[in-house]
C-alpha positions as CSV (number, residue, x, y, z in Angstrom):
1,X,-26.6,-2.6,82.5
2,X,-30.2,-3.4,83.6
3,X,-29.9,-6.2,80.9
4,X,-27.1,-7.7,83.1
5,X,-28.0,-11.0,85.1
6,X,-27.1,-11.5,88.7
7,X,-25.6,-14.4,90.5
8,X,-26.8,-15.4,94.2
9,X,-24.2,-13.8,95.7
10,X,-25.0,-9.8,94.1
11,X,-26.8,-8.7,97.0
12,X,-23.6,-9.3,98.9
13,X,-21.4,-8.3,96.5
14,X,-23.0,-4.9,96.5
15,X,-23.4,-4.5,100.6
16,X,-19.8,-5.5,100.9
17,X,-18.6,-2.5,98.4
18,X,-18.3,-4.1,95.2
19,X,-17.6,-1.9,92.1
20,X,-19.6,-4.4,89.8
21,X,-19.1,-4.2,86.1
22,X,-20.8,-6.3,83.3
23,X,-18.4,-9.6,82.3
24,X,-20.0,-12.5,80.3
25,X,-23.5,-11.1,80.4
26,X,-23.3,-11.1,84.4
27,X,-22.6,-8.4,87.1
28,X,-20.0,-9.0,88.6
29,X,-17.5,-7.2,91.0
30,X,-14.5,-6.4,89.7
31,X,-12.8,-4.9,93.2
32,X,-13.7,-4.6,96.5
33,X,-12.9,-1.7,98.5
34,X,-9.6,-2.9,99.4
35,X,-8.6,-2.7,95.6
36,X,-6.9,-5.5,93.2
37,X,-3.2,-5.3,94.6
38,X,-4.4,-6.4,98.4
39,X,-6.7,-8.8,97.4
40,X,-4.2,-10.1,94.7
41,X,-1.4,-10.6,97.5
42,X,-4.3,-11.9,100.4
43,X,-4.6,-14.7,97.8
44,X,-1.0,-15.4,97.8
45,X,-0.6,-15.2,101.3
46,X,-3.9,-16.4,102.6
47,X,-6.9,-17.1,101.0
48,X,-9.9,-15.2,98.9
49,X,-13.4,-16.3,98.7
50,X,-14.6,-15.8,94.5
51,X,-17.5,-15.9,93.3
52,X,-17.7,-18.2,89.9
53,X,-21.4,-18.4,89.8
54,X,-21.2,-16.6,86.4
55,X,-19.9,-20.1,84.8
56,X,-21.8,-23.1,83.3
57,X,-22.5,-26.2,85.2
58,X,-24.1,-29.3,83.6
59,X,-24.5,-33.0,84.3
60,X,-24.3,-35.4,82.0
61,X,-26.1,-38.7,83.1
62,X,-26.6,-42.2,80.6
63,X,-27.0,-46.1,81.0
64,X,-23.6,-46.4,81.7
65,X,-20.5,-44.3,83.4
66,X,-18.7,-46.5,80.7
67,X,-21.2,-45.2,77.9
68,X,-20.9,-41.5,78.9
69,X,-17.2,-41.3,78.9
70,X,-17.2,-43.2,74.9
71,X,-19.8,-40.4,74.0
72,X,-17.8,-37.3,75.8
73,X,-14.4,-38.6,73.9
74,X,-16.4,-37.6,70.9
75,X,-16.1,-34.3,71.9
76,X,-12.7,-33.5,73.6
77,X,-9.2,-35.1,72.9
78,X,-9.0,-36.0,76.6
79,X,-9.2,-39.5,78.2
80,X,-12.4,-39.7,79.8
81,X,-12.7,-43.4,80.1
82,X,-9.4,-43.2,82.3
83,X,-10.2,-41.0,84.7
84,X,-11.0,-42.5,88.1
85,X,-14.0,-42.2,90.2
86,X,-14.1,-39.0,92.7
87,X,-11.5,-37.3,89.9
88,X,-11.6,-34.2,87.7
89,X,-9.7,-33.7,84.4
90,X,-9.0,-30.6,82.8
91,X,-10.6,-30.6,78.7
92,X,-11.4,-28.7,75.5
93,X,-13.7,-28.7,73.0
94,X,-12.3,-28.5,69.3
95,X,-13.8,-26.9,65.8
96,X,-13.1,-29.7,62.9
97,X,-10.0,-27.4,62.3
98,X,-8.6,-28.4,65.6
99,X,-9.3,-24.9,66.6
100,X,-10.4,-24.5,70.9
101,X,-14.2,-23.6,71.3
102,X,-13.7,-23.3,75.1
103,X,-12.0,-24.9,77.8
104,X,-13.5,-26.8,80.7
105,X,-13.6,-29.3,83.9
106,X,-15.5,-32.7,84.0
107,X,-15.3,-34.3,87.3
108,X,-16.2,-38.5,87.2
109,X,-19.0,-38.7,90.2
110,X,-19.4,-42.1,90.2
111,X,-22.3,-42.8,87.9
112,X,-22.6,-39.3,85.9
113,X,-20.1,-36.6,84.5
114,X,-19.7,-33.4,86.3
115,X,-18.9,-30.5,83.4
116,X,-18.0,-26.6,84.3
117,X,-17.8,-24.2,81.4
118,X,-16.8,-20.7,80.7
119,X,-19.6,-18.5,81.2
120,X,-19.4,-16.7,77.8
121,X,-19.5,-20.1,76.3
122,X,-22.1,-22.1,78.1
123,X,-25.2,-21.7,76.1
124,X,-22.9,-22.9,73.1
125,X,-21.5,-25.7,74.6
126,X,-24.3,-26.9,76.3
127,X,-26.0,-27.3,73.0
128,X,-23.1,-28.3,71.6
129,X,-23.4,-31.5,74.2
130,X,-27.0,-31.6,73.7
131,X,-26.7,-31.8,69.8
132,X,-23.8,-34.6,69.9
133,X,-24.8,-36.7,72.8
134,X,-28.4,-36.8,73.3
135,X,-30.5,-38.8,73.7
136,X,-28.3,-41.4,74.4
137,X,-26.4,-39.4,77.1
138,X,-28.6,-36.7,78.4
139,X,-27.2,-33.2,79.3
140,X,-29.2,-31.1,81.8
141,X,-28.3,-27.3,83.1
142,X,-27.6,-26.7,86.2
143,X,-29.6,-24.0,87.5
144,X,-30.1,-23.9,91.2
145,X,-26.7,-24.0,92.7
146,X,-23.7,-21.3,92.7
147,X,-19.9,-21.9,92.5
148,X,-17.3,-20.2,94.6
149,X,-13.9,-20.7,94.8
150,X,-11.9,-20.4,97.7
151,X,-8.3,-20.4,96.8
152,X,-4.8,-19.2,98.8
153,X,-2.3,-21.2,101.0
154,X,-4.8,-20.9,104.0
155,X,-7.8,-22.0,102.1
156,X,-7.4,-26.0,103.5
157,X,-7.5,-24.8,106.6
158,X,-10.5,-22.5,106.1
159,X,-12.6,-25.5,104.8
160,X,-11.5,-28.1,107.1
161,X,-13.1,-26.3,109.7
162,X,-16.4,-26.7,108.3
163,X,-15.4,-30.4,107.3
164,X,-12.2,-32.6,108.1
165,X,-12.2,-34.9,104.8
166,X,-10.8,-31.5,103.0
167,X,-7.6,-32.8,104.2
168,X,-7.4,-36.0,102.5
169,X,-8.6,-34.3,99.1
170,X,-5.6,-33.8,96.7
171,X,-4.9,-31.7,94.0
172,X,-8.4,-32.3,91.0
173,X,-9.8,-35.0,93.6
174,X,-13.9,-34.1,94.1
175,X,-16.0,-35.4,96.4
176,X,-19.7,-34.5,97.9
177,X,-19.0,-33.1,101.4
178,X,-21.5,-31.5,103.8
179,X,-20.4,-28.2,104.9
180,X,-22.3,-26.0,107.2
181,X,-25.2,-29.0,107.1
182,X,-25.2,-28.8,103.0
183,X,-24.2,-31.1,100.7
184,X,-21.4,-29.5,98.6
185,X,-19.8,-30.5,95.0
186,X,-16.2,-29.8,96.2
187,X,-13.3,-30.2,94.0
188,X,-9.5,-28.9,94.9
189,X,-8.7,-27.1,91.6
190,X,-8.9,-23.7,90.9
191,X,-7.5,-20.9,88.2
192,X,-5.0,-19.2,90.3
193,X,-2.2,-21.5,90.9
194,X,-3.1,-21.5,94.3
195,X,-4.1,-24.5,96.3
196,X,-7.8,-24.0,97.2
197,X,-11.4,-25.4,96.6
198,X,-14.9,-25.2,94.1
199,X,-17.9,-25.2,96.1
200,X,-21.1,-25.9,93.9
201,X,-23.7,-25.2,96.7
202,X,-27.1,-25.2,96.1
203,X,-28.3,-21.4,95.6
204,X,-30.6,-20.5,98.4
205,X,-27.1,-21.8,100.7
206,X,-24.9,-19.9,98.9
207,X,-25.0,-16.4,100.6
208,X,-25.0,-18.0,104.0
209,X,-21.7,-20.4,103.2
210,X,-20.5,-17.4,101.8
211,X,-20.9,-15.0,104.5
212,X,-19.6,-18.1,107.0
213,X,-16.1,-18.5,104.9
214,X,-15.9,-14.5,104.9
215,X,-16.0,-14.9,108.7
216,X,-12.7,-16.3,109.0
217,X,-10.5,-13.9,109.7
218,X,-7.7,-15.7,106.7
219,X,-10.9,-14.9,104.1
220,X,-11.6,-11.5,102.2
221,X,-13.2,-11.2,99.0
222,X,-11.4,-11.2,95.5
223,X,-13.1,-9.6,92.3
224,X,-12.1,-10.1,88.6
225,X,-9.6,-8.1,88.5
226,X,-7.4,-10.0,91.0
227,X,-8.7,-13.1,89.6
228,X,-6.8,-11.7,86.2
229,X,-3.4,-10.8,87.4
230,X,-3.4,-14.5,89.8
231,X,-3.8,-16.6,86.5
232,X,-1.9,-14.5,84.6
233,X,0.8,-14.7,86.8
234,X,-0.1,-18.4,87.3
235,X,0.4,-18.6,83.4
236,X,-2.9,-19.9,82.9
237,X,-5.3,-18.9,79.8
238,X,-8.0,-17.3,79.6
239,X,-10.9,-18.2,76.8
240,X,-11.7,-15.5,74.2
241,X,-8.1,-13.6,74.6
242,X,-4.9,-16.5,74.8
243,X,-6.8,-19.5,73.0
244,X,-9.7,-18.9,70.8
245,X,-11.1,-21.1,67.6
246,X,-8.2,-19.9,65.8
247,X,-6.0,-21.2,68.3
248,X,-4.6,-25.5,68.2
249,X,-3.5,-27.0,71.5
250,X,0.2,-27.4,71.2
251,X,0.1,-23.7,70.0
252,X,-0.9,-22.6,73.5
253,X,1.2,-25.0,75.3
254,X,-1.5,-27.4,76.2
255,X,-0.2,-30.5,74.7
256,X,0.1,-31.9,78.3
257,X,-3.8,-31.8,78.2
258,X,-4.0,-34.3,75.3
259,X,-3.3,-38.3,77.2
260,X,-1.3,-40.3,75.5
261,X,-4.8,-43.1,75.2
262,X,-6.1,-40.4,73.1
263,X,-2.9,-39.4,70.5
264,X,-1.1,-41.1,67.8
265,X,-0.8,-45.2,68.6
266,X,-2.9,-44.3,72.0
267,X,-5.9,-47.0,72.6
268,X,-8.2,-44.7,71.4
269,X,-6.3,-42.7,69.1
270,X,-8.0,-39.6,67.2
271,X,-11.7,-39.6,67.1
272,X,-12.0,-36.2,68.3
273,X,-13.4,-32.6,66.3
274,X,-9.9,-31.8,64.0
275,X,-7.8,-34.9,65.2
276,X,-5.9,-34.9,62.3
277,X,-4.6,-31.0,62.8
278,X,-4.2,-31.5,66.3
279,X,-2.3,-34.6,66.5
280,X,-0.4,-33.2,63.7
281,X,0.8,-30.6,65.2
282,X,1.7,-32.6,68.5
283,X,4.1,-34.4,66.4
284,X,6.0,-31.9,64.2
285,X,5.7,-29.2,66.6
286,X,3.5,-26.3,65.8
287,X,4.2,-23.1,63.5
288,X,3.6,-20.5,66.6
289,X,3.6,-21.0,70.2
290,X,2.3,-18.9,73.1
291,X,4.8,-18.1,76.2
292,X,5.8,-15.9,78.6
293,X,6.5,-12.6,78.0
294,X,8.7,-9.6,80.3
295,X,8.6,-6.0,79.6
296,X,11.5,-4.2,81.2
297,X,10.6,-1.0,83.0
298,X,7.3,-0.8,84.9
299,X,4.6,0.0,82.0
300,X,2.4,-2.8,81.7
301,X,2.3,-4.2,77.6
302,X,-1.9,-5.5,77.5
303,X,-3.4,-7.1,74.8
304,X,-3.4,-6.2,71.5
305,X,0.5,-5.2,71.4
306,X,2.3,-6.0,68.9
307,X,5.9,-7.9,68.6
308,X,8.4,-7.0,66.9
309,X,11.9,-8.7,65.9
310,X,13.5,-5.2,65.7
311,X,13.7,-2.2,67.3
312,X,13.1,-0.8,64.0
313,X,11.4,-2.0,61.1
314,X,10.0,-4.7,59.8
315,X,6.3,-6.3,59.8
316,X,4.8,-7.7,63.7
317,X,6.0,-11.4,64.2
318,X,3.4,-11.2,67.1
319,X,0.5,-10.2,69.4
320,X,0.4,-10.2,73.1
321,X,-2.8,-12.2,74.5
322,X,-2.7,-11.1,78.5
323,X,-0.6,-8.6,80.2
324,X,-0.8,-6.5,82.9
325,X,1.2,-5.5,86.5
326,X,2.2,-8.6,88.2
327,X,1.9,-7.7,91.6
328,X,3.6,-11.0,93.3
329,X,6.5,-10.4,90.3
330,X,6.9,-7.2,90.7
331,X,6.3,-5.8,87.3
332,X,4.9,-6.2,84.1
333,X,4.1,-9.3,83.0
334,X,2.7,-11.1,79.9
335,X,1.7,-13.6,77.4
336,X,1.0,-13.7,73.7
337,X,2.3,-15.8,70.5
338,X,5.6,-15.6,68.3
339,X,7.1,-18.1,65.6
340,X,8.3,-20.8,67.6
341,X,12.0,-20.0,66.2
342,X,11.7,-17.0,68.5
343,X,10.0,-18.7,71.4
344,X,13.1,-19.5,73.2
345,X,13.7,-18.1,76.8
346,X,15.8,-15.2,76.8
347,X,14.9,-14.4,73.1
348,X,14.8,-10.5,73.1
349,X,11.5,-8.9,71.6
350,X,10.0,-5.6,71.0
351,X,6.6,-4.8,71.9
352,X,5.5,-1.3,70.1
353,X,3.7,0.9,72.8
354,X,2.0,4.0,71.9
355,X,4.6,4.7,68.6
356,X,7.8,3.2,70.5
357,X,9.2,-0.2,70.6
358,X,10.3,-1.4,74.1
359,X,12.3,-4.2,75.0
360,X,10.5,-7.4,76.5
361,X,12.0,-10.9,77.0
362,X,10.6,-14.3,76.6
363,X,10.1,-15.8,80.0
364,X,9.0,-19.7,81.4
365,X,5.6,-19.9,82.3
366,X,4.5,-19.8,84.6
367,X,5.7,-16.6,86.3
368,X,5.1,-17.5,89.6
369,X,5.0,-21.6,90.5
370,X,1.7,-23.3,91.4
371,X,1.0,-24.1,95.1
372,X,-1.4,-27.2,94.1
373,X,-1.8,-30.1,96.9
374,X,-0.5,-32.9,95.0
């Protein structure tokens, strides 16, 4: 543990209860003392202040926006050159199998590109950028600022009271705003299907903005753990356990990510790490898919369990990814892969649990519909 890093926010973390736990090489708090089920529904219902200071933040800056964008479609299968000024897109970076290395944001500010990454990932992908882009783009670390997300129904109203322009922001708009007399990097995006905000705020500012946003009496603080069960509900993935490098975009449903400029006949078709598998696949369909998945009864089915066809015999035709108690649903709730012949909704699994197969059905994603300011 004493090999752990710490985020801005730790001290706080720690004086407001926190049981803190090591995720992604930081230590982070995984509940406060109101525990995961009231934070998960204060989220729902109001909003929750999280801290994300854990993930990687680089800029990339170059002679041109227009010369950036060329270099980053290099790396990800999304349209870069498309996306608008004051505009974030969602992206991935790809093995030369097709296979996801990590998922991220990159946010157009105007004469740069703004890049999040998954903590466990960032020293990777930040050489990864380094290695395929410089010098001709350069990529520096962000060091000195902390991210937090505020994210919940109530969570415009929250930040318009520290600055009005929230309120003409829509859903992956970003803008700098001033907020408590800093300049912020605020984008309207988040990972729990939830409308709500990312703050990058320089570091010495965080604890203050954090403390003022805690303030509000529609605030409370949110650890991991509620952070899990929102996206899983939300139907969202999370990197290292529903998409991995063994895993190809239209297997995990994100297709949608890929812009047509980008895919077969697009302007700027292919060009990407594994193209040919991943454009592929988009066509014919892919062998596997990932969806939602139901247990009946109450005991949660977590990752690792396996699917079966049967109630009896037979080899696994699957693996859950995510699962856990869906607070908002109810009940157990899931996700994991199965051959896409039984990746219809209402197809009828078993999902072996401690020697026993139990029923679970294949469900839409996401479980419970995004909230997102569109």
């Amino acid at each position: 543990m004493t090999d752990l890093l710490r985020t801005p926010l730790h001290a706080l973390h720690v004086e407001l209860g926190g049981k803190m736990v090591g995720f992604a090489g930081y230590d982070m708090p995984v509940q406060f003392p109101a525990g995961i089920m009231v934070e998960h529904a204060h989220t729902r219902e109001k909003a929750g202040l999280f801290d994300v200071s854990h993930m990687g933040q680089a800029l990339l800056t170059g002679a041109s926006m227009a010369d950036i964008a060329a270099a980053f479609e290099t790396l990800v299968p999304m349209d870069v050159a498309g996306l608008a000024e004051g505009r974030q897109r969602y992206g991935l970076f790809l093995n030369p199998e097709g296979g996801i290395l990590d998922d991220l944001m990159f946010a157009n500010r105007g004469d740069h590109l703004y890049v999040v990454v998954n903590a466990a990932c960032k020293t990777a992908d930040i050489a990864r950028m380094k290695a395929a882009l410089e010098p001709g783009v350069v990529v520096t670390t962000v060091t000195d600022r902390a991210l937090l997300a505020l994210q919940g129904p109530q969570a415009e109203h929250v930040l318009s009271g520290l600055n009005a322009a929230v309120l003409d922001m829509g859903f992956m708009d970003v803008a700098t705003l001033s907020l408590d007399g800093v300049d912020c990097w605020v984008s309207r995006s988040g990972y729990t299907g939830e409308d709500g905000f990312e703050i990058s705020v320089p570091e010495r500012h965080a604890e203050p903005l954090a403390r003022l946003l805690l303030n509000h009496e529609d605030v409370m603080p949110i650890g991991l753990g509620a952070r899990d069960s929102l996206r899983l509900e939300a139907g969202l993935c999370l990197y290292g356990h529903d998409i991995d490098e063994t895993t190809l975009p239209a297997e995990a449903g994100l297709g949608w990510a890929i812009q047509k400029a980008r895919r077969a006949g697009g302007a700027r078709a292919g060009g990407f790490p594994g193209a040919r598998e991943v454009l592929a696949q988009l066509a014919d369909g892919p062998a596997r898919r990932r969806v939602g998945l139901r247990p009946e009864g109450r005991a949660p089915m977590r990752e690792g369990v396996e699917l079966f066809a049967e109630p009896e015999g037979g080899a696994p035709v699957g693996t859950i990814t995510s699962g856990g108690f869906g607070p908002t649903v109810g009940g157990p709730v899931a996700m994991g892969y199965v051959p896409a012949g039984l990746s219809g909704e209402g197809t009828r699994l078993y999902g072996e649990l401690r020697g026993k197969r139990l029923p679970v059905t294949v469900t839409a994603l996401p479980f419970v519909a995004a909230r997102f300011k569109r």
